[in-house]
N, C-alpha and C positions, 0 to 999 in steps of 0.2 A: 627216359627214352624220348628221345626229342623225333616229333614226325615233320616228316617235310610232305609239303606239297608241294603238287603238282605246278607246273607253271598254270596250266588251267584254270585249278583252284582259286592260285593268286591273283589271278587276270579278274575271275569272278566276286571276292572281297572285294578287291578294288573298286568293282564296280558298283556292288551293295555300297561302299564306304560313300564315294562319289555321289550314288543317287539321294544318298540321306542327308548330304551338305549339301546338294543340288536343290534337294528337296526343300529343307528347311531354309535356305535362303527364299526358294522362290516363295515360300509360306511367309517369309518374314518380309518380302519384297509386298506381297498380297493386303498384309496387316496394313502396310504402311499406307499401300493405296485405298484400302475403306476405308483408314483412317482420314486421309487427307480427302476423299469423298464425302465422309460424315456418318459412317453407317454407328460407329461409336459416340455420336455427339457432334453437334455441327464446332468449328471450328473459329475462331474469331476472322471475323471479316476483314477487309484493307481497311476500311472505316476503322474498325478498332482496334488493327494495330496503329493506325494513325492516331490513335482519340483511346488511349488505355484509359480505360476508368479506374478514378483511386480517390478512395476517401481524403479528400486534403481540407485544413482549416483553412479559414478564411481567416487572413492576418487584417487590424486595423492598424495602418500608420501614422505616426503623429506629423506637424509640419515638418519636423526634420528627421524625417525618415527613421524614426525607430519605433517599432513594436510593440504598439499600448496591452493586444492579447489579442486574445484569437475564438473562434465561434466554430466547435468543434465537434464531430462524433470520436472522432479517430485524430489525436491532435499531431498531424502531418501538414506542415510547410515545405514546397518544395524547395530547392536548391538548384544551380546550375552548377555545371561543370568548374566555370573558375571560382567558385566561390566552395569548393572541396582541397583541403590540404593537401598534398602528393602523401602525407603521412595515412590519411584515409583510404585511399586505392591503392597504397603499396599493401597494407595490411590487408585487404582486402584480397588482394591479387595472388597476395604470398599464403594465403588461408584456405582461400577455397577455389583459384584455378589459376596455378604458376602457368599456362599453358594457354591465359585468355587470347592473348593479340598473337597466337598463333594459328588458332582455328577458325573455325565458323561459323559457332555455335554448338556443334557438336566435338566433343574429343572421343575420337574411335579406338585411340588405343585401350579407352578404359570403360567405353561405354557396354558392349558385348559383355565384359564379364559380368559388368554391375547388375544387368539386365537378370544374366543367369541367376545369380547371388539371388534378389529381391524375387525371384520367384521361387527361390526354394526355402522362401522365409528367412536369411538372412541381410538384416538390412545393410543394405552397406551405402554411404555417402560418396560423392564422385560426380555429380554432376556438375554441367560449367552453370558458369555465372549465370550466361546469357537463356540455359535450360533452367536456374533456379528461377530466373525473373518470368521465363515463362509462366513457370508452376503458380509461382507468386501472384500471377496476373489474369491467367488465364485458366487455369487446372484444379484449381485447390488443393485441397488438405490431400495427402495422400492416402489410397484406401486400403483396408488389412488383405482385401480377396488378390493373390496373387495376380488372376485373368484380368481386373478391371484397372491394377495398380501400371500391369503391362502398358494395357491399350492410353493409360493417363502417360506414359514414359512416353509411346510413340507421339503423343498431340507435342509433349512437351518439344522434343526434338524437331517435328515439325515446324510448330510455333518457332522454335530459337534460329531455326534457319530463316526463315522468314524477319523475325526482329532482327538479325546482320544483315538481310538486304536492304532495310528498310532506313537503320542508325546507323552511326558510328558508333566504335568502342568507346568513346567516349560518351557518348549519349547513354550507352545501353547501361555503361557502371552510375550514372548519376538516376538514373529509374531507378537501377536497384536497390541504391543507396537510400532513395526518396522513399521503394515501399519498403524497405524489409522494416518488420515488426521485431522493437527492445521490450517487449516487455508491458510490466504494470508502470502506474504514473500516466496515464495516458501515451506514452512515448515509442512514436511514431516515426517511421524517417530520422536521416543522421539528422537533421536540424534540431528537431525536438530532444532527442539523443543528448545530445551535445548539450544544447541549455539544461536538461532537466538532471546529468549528474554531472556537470563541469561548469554549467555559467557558463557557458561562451559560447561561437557561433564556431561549423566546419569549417571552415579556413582556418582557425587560429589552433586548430587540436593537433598537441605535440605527439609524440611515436608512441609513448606510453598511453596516454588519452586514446587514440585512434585503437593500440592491439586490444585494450579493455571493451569498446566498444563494440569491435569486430569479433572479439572475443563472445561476444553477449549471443552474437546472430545465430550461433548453433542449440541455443538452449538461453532464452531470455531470462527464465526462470531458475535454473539450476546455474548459473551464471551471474546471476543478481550481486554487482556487487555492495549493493543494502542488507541483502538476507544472508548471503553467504562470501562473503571478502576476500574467502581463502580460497574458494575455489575461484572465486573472479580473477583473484592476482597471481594464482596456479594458469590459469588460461590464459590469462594477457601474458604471461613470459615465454608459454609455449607458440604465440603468434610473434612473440618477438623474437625469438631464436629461428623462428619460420623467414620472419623478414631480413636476418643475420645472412641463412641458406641464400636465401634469393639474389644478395646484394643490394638489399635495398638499405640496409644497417651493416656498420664492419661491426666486429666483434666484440671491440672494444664498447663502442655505442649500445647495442644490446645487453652487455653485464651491467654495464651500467646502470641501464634504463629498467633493470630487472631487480634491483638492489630499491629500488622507491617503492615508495608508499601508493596506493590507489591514485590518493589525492583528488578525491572527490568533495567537488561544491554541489551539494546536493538542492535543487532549487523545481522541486517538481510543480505543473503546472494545472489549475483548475479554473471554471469559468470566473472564479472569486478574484483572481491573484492578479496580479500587475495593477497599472495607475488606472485613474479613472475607469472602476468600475460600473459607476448608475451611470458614466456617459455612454459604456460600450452597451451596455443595457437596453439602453432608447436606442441608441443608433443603430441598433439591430431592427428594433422594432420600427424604426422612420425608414428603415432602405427595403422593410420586405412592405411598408403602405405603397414607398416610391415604385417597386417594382409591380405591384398590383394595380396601383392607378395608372402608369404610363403602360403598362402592357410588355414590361420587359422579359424576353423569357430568352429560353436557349432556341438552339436552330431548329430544334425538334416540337418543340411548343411548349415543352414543359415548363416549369417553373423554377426559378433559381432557387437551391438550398443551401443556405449561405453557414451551414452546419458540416457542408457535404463538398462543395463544387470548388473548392480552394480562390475563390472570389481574394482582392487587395481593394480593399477600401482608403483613400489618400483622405487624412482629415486635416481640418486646422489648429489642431492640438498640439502646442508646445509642450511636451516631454517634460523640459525644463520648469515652464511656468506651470504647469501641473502637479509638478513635485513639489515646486515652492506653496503655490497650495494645501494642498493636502499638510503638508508639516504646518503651516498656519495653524492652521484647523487643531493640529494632531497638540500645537505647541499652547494653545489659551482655551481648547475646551475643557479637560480637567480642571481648571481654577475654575472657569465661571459654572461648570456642575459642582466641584465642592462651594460656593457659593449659593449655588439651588440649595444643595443637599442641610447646609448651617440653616437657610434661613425656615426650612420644612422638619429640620431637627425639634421632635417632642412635640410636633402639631400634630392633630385627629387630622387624618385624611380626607375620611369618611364622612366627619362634622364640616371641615372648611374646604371642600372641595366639591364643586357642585354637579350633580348628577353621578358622583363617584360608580354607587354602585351600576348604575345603565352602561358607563365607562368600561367597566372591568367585564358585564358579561358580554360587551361589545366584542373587547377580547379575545376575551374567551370561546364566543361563535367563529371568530376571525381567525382561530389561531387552526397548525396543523393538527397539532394532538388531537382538538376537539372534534374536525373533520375527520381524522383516521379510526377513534373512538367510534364515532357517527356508521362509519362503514362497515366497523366491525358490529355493528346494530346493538349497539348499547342505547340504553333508554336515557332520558334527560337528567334522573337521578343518580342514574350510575357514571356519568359521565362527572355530574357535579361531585359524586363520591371520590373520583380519582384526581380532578382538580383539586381537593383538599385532603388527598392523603400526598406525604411526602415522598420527594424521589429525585432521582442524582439526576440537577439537569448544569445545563451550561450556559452560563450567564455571561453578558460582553460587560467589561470594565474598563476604564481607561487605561487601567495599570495591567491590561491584559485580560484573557478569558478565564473566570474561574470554573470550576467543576462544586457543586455546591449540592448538599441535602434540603430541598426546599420544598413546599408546597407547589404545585403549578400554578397555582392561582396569585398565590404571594410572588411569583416569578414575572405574571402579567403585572402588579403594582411595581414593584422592582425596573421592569420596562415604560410604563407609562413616567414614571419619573424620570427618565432618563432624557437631558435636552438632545434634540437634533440640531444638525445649522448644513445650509447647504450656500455653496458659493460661483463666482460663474465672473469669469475675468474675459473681455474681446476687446478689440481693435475697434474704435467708434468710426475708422474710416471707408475699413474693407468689410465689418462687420463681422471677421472672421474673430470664432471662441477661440481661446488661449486655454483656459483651463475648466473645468467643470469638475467640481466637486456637489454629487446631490447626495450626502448624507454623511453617517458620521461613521457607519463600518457595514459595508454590504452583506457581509454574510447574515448579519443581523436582522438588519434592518435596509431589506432591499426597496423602498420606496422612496423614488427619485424626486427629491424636492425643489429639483432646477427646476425642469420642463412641466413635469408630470402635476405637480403638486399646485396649489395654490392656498395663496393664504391673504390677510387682512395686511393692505400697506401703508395705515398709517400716515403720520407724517408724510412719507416718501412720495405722497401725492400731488402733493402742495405746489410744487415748483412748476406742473400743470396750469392751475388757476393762475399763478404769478407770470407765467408766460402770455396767456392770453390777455393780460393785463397788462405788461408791457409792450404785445405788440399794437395793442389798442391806444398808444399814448402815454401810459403810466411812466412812473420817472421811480427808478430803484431809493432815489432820497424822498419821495415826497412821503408826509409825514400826519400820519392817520393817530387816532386816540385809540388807546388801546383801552378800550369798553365793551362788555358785551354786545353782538348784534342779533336781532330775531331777524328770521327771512321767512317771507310767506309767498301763497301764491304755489307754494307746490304739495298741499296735501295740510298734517299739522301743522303749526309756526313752529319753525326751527331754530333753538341757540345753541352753541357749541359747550362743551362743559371745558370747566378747566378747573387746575387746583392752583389756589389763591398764591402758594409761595412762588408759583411758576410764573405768574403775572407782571411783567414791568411795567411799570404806573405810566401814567401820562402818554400825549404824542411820542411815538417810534416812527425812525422812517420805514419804507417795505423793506428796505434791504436786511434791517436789526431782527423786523419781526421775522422773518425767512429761517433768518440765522439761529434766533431762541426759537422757532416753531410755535410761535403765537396764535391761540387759536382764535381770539377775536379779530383779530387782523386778515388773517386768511379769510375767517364769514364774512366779513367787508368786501374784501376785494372780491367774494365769489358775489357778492349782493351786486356789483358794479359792471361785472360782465356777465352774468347768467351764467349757470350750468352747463345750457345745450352746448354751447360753442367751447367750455372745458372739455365736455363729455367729446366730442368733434377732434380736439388734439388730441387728446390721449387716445382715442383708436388711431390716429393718424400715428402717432409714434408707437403705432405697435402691439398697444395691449390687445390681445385676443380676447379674454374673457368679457364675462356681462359687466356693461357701466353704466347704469341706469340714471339722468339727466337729473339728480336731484343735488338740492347744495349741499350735502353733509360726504360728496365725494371732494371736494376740497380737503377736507381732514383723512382722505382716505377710506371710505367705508366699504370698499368696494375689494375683490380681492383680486391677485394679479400672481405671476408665478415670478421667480428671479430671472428666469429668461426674457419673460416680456420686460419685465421693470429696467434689469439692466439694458436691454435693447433699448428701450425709450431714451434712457439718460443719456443713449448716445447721440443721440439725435443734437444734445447741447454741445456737444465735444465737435460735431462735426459740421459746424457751419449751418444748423439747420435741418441737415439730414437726415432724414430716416433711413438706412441699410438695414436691412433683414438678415438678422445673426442666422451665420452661417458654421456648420459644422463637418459640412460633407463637402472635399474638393471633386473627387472625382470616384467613379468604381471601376476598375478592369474585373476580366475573370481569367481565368487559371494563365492563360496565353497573351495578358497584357492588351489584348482589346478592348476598347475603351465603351463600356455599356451604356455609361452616366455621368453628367458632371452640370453641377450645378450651378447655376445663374443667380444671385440673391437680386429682390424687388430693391427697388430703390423707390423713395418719396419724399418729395419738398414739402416737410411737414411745417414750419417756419419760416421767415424770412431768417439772412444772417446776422442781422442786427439785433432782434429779439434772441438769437438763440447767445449770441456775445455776451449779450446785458444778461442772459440768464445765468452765462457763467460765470460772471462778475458777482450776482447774488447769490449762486451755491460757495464759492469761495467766499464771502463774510459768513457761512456756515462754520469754515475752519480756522479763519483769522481771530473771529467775537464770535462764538456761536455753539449751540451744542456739539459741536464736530472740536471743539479747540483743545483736547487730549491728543490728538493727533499731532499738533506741535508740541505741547508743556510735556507731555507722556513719552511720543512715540521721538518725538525730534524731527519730523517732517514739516520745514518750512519753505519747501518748493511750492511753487503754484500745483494746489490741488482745490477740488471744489468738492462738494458732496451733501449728505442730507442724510439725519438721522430719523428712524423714523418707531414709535410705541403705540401699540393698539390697546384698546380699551383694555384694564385690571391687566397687564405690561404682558399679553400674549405672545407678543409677537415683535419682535428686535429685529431693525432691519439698519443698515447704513448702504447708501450705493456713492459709491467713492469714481470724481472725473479729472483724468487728467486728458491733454490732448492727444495722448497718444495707447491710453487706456482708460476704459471704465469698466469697475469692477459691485459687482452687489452680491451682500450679504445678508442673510435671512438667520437668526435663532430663536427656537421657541421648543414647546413639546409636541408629542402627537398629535393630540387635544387641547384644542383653545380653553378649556375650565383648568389643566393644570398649568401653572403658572408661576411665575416670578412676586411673592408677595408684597415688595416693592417697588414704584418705583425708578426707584436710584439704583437697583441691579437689574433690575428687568430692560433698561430703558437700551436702547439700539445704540446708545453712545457706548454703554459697558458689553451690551452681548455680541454687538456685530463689529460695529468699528476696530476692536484690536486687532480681530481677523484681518481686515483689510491692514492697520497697518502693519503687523508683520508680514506679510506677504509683500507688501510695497516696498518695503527694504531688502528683503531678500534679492528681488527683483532688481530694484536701484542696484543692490550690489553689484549685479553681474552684466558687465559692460559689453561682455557679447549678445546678451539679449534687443540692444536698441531702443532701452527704454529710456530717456535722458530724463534727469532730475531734473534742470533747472529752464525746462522751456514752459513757456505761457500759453494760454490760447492766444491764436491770431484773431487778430480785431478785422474787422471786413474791409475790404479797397476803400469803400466810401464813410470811412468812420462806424463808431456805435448808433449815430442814427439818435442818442438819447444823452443827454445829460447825466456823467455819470461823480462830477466833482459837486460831492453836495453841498458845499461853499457857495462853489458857481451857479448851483441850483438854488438856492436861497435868497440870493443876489436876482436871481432872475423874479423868482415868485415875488420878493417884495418892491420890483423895477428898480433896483438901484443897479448901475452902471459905474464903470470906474469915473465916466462924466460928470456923474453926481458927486462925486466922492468929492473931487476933486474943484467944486465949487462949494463945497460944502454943505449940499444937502443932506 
């Protein structure tokens, strides 16, 4: 029985219907206005929508512009707009708002339902882009309570009307692109995205790369395509058949592209990974002293977090020359550690190594286990119980990392054996560093033996005393007895030691003795100019460390780090000059404003004459000289100079290798000056350091795009050497004979 009503009836439903749409608008018109009020949480300011805050790393770059690593919580690089493939915003567009460059942040035709849905606990996805970046930015994580999920929806919309007035659509998809979160790996923003399962940068990511990608953003986790491939490449085909719909792909392209493989280069990234890591190490640690000493902060006063504030640091770091490096390194230290390892094969450690045990529980206080031990409040016998019970640790090998059943204690001997070598390549003109290797594998062994470190330099000191010597007059031929000398007048009487086969009999000129590193010849020449005025150059060229004015720093007893030493030696390369190696060009932050940039000191540490004549006497290092492997061995017969250098029981191996338009220094030895090279003829800076440098110099030489030319010399000074350098001529002169004489037959 069907009833009718009255028209009255109907007139009064009507109006019941009416006032409850009337109602509930004006109730939803109300929300909107506390909300844009603040009674639900204050709202972000014009400040920050102008200034989103976002965890971005801080990229370091090398001189040619590419990517050493990054100093990160959340490892996010930004991007700009052109530097996004159209394959990345198509997939994007086509996934989660076909409907973007139509609206204005909010889409009303779907927003009302969605609204409804999530309050009656079903979730439903629908929001635009410009509302996700909100949420992303400003909102957070969404909340289970229907009421507070609501009042998060209106800020969002809010927000997103506000962020179209503010960007373009273009701007607003490269934020999003920048924050949204892939996942585990640290990977952050499409940039990182991109490197860490493709190798490559967003501009270069094809349709398939981009849907897998874009595919990830609704579920980083469940989408992984590491952990789960099938559902990743289930997702990336349904973003592809998405961007078929859209027109963004014909049809044909899409089957395609859906018939492949993931084709992941999987290269994820941690503070360890990429080149020069003990460089990025310090240079973090030199830019947050530089920002504390000059007062560098944000607008607000705070201080720079160079973990946090997506800061670009411009270095002098060749990429290139870096890598050539490091493979150096990577390519001759295996042979000279199985060369440790033969000549320590079947000896007591314990017997022939001194202080061994103070060594090992040095160690052992030093190491993490013992500290974490310590915390867990274990006593000093329980701790030594667990260093000598065995257990799976992981030990660094040349032939790679192994997983081993070892002692911990036998784990610290196993390391203390192990040699280090740290190297460090610059320009003696600009003073800018090329390459900086300070050790032999970071994860391992994170102490940076460029900068940080110092140690005993030997020989490599010498070319010090012989500079002060010839700017004093001296003559590279003139021709001293090679006999022991005592020097007094500063404490004990001091004579140099030497071992007798090393010895060349008779008168040497300086230049021979330089070249074999003659230590009686050296105690002469430091007997002839004093100390003070050695000790006087060598701070002038740089050395930072303590040099105490005594003559046994002629032999080097004094210690120096390879950043100073190779700084110094440039000072011969360069006419005299001291430049202050430089590592930092410049800092912007997130917005390319320029915070920092550096000035290196400049100092006329020699005249150009003496520094000419001194590169004439490091090059008879490589002609006649302990350096002369470098030709018979390496085959480098271009003008190069240099100086090997061995510290007392063969500690310490150093060579610093100058050409004009590089110098480069090498240091090898072990943690500890008591363990050591038992001879030597291995130990000595000609076998441990030199090959370093020369494989790197040929790599180098090889590659014609770098501007390193083989065959050029040092420039001699406008006004000559200033010094008799033909020791013919010199000889002729000493004993006054002239071709006048000759020639009447005297």
């Amino acid at each position: 029985m069907i009833i009718k009503l009255a028209q009255q009836d109907i007139k009064r439903y009507n109006w019941y219907l009416w006032r409850a749409v009337i109602s509930c608008f004006a109730f939803f018109i109300l929300l909107l206005l506390v909300t844009y009020w603040g009674l639900f949480g204050a709202l972000p300011s014009f400040h920050d929508l102008e200034n989103p805050k976002s965890l971005q790393a801080t990229e370091v770059l090398s001189a040619d512009n590419k990517v050493l690593g990054t100093y990160f919580v959340e490892n996010r690089s930004s991007v700009n707009y052109s530097q996004l493939s159209p394959n990345v915003v198509n997939a994007l567009i086509a996934t989660e708002d076909s409907r973007f460059y139509e609206h204005s942040g909010i889409d009303l035709r779907r927003s009302f339902t969605i609204v409804l849905l999530n309050l009656v606990g079903r979730k439903q996805g629908g929001s635009t882009i410009t509302q996700q970046l909100a949420k992303n930015m400003f909102s957070g994580e969404g909340a289970h309570n229907p009421f507070v999920r609501l009042t998060q929806k209106l800020k969002e919309w809010i927000i997103a009307v506000q962020l179209e007035r503010r960007y373009t659509k273009q701007e607003i998809l490269t934020m999003y692109l920048n924050k949204v979160d892939f996942g585990a790996y640290n990977t952050y923003g499409i940039k990182s995205a991109a490197h860490t399962y493709f190798n490559t940068t967003p501009d270069k990511l094809t349709a398939d790369q981009a849907a897998m990608l874009i595919g990830m953003v609704k579920g980083p986790g469940i989408y992984s395509p590491i952990r789960h491939p099938d559902r990743a490449q289930k997702r990336r085909n349904l973003i592809l058949d998405l961007m078929e719909k859209q027109g963004f792909l014909s049809e044909g392209q899409a089957t395609e592209l859906a018939k492949k493989p993931l084709g992941l280069d999987f290269n994820p990234m941690n503070h360890n990974d990429g080149p020069a890591p003990y460089f990025r190490a310090v240079l973090k640690q030199e830019i947050q002293k530089i920002f504390k000493d000059q007062n560098i902060v944000k607008a607000d006063g705070s201080l720079y977090d160079l973990d946090r504030d997506g800061l670009k640091i411009y270095t002098t770091i060749d990429a290139t020359m870096q890598q050539y490096a490091e493979e150096a390194q990577r390519e001759y230290m295996p042979t000279l550690q199985a060369q440790f390892n033969e000549q320590w094969h079947g000896v007591s450690r314990s017997k022939n190594i001194k202080n061994f045990k103070l060594l090992l529980d040095e160690g052992m206080y030093r190491s993490d286990r013992y500290k974490q031990l310590e915390l867990q409040g274990k006593s000093e016998d329980e701790i030594r119980e667990n260093f000598n019970t065995p257990d799976s640790l992981e030990l660094f090998t040349w032939k790679g990392d192994i997983d081993t059943l070892m002692k911990p204690i036998d784990s610290i001997v196993f390391t203390k054996m192990m040699l280090r070598n740290a190297m460090m390549s610059m320009d003696p003109t600009t003073g800018y560093i090329k390459a900086w290797v300070g050790g032999t594998n970071f994860e391992h062994f994170k102490y940076d033996q460029v900068k940080v470190g110092t140690r005993q330099v030997g020989s490599t000191a010498k070319p010090f005393t012989y500079a002060v010597a010839m700017e004093n007059g001296f003559s590279p031929c003139q021709e001293v007895d090679n006999v022991p000398v005592t020097i007094t007048g500063y404490g004990a009487p001091w004579t140099p030691g030497l071992f007798s086969s090393d010895v060349l009999p008779g008168a040497i000129t300086l230049r021979k003795a330089l070249g074999w590193s003659q230590n009686y010849v050296a105690a002469y020449v430091m007997n002839e100019v004093k100390p003070t005025p050695v000790m006087e150059l060598i701070k002038k060229m740089g050395i930072t460390s303590d040099v105490p004015p005594y003559p046994s720093i002629c032999l080097g007893s004094f210690n120096a780090s390879v950043f100073d030493m190779t700084g110094a030696y440039c000072t011969f390369a360069n006419h005299g000059t001291w430049t202050e190696p430089t590592f930092i060009l410049r800092i912007e932050d997130k917005n390319g404003n320029p915070l920092y940039t550096h000035t290196p000191k400049v100092v006329q540490a020699m005249d150009a004459q003496t520094a000419y004549v001194m590169t004439y006497m490091l090059k008879g290092v490589i002609e006649d000289g302990t350096g002369s492997r470098l030709r018979f061995k390496y085959g480098l017969n271009n003008p190069i100079g240099g100086k090997t250098g061995t510290t007392q029981e063969n500690s310490d191996g150093w060579f610093i290798g100058i050409t004009p338009q590089l110098v480069t220094g090498v240091w090898s030895g072990c943690e500890d000056r008591d363990i050591h090279f038992r001879s030597t003829r291995l130990g000595e800076g000609a076998n441990s350091a030199l090959p370093i440098f020369a494989l790197y110099m040929k790599r180098v030489y090889a590659n014609a795009a770098l501007g390193i030319k083989k065959n050029v010399d040092f420039d001699a000074p406008k006004n000559g050497p200033g010094i008799v350098l033909d020791c013919d001529q010199y000889k002729q002169q000493q004993q006054g004979t002239t071709e006048v004489d000759k020639k009447l037959g005297f």
